[in-house]
N, C-alpha and C positions, 0 to 999 in steps of 0.2 A: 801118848808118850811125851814124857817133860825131854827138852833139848839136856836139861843137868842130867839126865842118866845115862846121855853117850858119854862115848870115852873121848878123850879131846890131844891136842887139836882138832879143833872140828869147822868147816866153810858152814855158817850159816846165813840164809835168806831172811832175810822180812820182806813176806810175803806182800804185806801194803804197801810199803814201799814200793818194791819192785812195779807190782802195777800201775802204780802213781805214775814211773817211768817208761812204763809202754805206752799208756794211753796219753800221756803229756807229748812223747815224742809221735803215735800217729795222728794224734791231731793235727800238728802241722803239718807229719809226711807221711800223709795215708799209701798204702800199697805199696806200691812198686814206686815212689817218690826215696825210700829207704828200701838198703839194703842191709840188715843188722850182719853186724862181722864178727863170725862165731870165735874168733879168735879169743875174744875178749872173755869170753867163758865156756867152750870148750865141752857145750854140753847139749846134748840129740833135745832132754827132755825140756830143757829150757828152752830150747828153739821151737822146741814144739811150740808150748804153754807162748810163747811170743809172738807165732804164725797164728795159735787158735786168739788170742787176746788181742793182739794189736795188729791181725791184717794182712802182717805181711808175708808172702812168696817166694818172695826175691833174696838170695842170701850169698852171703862171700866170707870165703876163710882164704887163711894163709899157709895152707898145709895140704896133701893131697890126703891125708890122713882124714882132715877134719870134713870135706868130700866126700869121701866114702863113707862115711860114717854117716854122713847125711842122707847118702843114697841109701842106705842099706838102710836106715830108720823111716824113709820115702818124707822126709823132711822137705820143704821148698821143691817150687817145679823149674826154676832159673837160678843157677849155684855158678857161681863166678869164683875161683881160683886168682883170687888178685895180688899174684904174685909170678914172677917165670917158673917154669921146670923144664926139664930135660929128661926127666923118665918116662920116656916115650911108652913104652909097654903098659905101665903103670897109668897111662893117663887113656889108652887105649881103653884096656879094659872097663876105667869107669864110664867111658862114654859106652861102650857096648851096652853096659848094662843098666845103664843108668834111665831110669824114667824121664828125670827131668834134662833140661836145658844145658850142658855142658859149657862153658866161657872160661878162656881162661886169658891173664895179661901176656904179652911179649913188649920184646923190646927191641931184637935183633935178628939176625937171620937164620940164627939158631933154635931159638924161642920159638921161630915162627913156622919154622920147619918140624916139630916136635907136636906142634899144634894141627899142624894140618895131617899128619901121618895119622894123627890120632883121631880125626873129624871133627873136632873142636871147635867152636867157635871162638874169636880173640876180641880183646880190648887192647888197644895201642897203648902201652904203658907212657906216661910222658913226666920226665925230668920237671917239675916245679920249683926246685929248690932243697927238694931234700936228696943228700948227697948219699940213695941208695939204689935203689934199681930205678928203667925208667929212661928212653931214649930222647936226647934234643928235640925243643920242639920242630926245629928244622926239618929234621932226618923221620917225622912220623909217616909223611905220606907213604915216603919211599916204602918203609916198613908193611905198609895197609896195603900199597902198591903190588910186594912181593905175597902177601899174604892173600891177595885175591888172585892173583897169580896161578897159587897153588889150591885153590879150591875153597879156602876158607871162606866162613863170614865173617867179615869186618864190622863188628857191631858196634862202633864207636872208639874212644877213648875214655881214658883215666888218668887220675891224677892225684897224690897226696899229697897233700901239705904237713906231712906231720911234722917239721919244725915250727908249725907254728901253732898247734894244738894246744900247746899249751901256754901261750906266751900270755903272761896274768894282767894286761891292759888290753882290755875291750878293744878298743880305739887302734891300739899298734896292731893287733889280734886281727881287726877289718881288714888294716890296710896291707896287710900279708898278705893277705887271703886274695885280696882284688888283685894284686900285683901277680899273684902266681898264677892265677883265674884266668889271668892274661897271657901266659905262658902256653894255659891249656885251650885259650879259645884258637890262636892261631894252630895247633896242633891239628884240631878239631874240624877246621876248616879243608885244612887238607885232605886229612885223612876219611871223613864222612861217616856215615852212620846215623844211630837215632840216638846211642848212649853215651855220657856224658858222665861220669860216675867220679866222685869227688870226696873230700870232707870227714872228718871223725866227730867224736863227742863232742870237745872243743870246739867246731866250726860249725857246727848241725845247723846255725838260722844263717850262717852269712855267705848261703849259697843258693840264691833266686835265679841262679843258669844255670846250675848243674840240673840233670835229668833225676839223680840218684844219690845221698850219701852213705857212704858204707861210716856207719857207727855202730861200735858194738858195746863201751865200756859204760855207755850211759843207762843200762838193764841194771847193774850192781852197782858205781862208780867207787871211788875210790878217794882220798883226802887230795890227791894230786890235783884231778877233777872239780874238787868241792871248792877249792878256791878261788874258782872261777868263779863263784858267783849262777851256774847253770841251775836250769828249772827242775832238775835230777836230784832224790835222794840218794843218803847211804844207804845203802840194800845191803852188803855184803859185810860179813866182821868175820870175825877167828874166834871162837869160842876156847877158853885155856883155862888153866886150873892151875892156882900156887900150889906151889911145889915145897918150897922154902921161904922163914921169914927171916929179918935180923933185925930187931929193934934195935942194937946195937950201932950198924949201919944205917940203918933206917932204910933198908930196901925189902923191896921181896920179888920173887923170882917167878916168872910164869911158865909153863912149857910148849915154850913154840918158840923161835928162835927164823935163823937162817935158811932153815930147809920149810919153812912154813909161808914166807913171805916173800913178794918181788921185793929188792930193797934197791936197786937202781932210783928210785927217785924219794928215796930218804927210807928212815925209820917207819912202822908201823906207829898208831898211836891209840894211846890206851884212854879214853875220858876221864877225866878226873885225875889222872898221873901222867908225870913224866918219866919215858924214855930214856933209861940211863944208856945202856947197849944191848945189842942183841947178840949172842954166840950162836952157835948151830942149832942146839934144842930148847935155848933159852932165851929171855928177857928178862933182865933186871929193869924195875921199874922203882921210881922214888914218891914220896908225896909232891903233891904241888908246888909247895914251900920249901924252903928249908937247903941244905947243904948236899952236896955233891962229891966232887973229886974229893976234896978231904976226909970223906966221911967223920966226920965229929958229932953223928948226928942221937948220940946216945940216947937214950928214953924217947923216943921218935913215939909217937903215939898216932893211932890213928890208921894203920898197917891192914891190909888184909890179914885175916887169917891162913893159914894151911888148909886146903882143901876148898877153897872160894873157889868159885867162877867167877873169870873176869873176861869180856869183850874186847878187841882188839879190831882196828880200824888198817883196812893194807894204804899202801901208799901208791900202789899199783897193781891194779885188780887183776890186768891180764897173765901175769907169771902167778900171781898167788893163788889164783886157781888152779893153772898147771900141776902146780905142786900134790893137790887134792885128789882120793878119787872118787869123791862125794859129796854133796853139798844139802843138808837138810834146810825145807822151809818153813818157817814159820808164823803163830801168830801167837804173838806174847811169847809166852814161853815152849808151847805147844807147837810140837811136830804136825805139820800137817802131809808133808809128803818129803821125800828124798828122792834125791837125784843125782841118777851119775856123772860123773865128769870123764865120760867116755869118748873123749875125743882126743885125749890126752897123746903125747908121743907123735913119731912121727910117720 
């Protein structure tokens, strides 16, 4: 099957790619040194193809959706939930049934209470800096304290640094990292355990103390990503088809838009064109060169055709897949397999 005879928008893989980036990342964190975070793409068969290619076990989402789903494909035997929940019934059940290793984060007395009704075991979620969940390093013990209290196991702590994942100097990038690292060591100390769980794409080598990084977005990555400078391909694009030309204006139109793409951290991007705007099921895109707002760009030469396939780059892989409920892989032009994006929702 040639990828041009789906209907599009369509997520495709390059499949070389993609491997490039399992085995690039378990070289450095074989096993259980990584934990990939299904979040980032949202999919049983892809995790599989990650667990059988690059090793690893150990996995973490941000959904109790994407948990179950894992469970229920017998995906990883250690599945960390790193994030709070409170649907106590809900988390109950997946430990019942669950094969593997149930973990989930807290942060308070509530979290922690909702953990232990359920036999879970916890990661002390710890405040580094990003202003989202995640209790003071101060107050961890206490937390681990209450939590062994009530039966839990206290398997360590955790920590993100997502404000600084992305921050595009190496150097200020470090010295984030150390400083928040610092945040999590006294946590750490307190609270005990063996797990230490830390890091995204962005930070994956500047963590020689954590036990664990949960990175997920470095399987596909995305333009955000690519600007760092990381050891990761582009895996992932948006397959589309002009729809419309105008020599006239000198644009042409693609069919993917809004509902196709994470756009929080900019525009999609198309090689070889710019990005004029995107609407809900569209992209207008222009040549390289040449005029814009004005549009004066008459006899514009050089245009896609009507009915082209054009590739299209997300700017953030983790919603752009959400959007999907499928993603085919490739080499060259050729399907080689597809896959659901069955982790989707919540």
């Amino acid at each position: 099957m040639n990828v041009h005879d789906l209907p599009t928008p369509l997520l495709v893989v390059d499949g070389a790619a993609l491997d490039h980036n399992v085995t690039t990342m378990a070289a450095e964190r074989p096993g259980r040194r990584l934990r990939p975070h299904v979040k980032a793409f949202k999919s049983t068969d892809l995790a599989r193809h990650v667990q059988a290619t690059g090793g690893h076990r150990s996995f973490c989402a941000a959904t109790l959706r994407e948990l179950e789903g894992l469970t229920d494909a017998s995906v990883g035997d250690d599945l960390l939930l790193a994030n709070e929940t409170l649907e106590g019934d809900r988390l109950t059940r997946l430990v019942e049934r669950a094969d593997a290793r149930i973990t989930v984060a807290v942060d308070s007395p509530e979290t922690v209470r909702t953990a232990a009704a359920a036999g879970a075991s916890v990661l002390v979620d710890v405040d580094v800096g990003l202003p989202r969940c995640g209790c003071p390093p101060e107050e961890a013990g206490a937390i681990a304290e209450l939590a062994r209290s009530l039966g839990c196991d206290v398997r360590g702590v955790m920590g993100y640094e997502g404000h600084l994942v992305g921050v595009p100097d190496r150097t200020a990038r470090a010295s984030g990292v150390e400083e928040a690292m610092a945040l999590l060591r006294v946590a750490a100390e307190s609270v005990g355990g063996d797990v230490v769980s830390a890091g995204g794409t962005g930070t994956w080598d500047l963590h020689p103390w954590a036990t664990e990084v949960q990175a997920g977005s470095y399987l596909l990555m995305d333009t955000h990503y690519d600007r760092l400078g990381l050891p990761f391909r582009l895996a992932l694009s948006v397959e589309t088809t002009v729809l419309s030309v105008s020599p006239e204006r000198g644009t042409a139109v693609l069919d993917a838009g809004l509902k196709s793409f994470g756009m929080d951290h900019g525009n999609p991007q198309v090689p070889g064109w710019r990005v004029f705007f995107c609407s809900d099921e569209h992209t207008t895109i222009l040549p390289p060169e040449g005029p814009a707002a004005g549009m004066t760009a008459a006899g514009t030469t050089g245009l896609p055709s009507v009915g082209d396939r054009v590739r299209m780059l997300p700017a953030h892989v983790d919603p752009t897949v959400a959007y999907h409920e499928r993603m085919v892989v490739v080499d060259g032009e050729e399907v080689v397999d597809v896959w659901a994006v069955d982790l989707r929702n919540w």
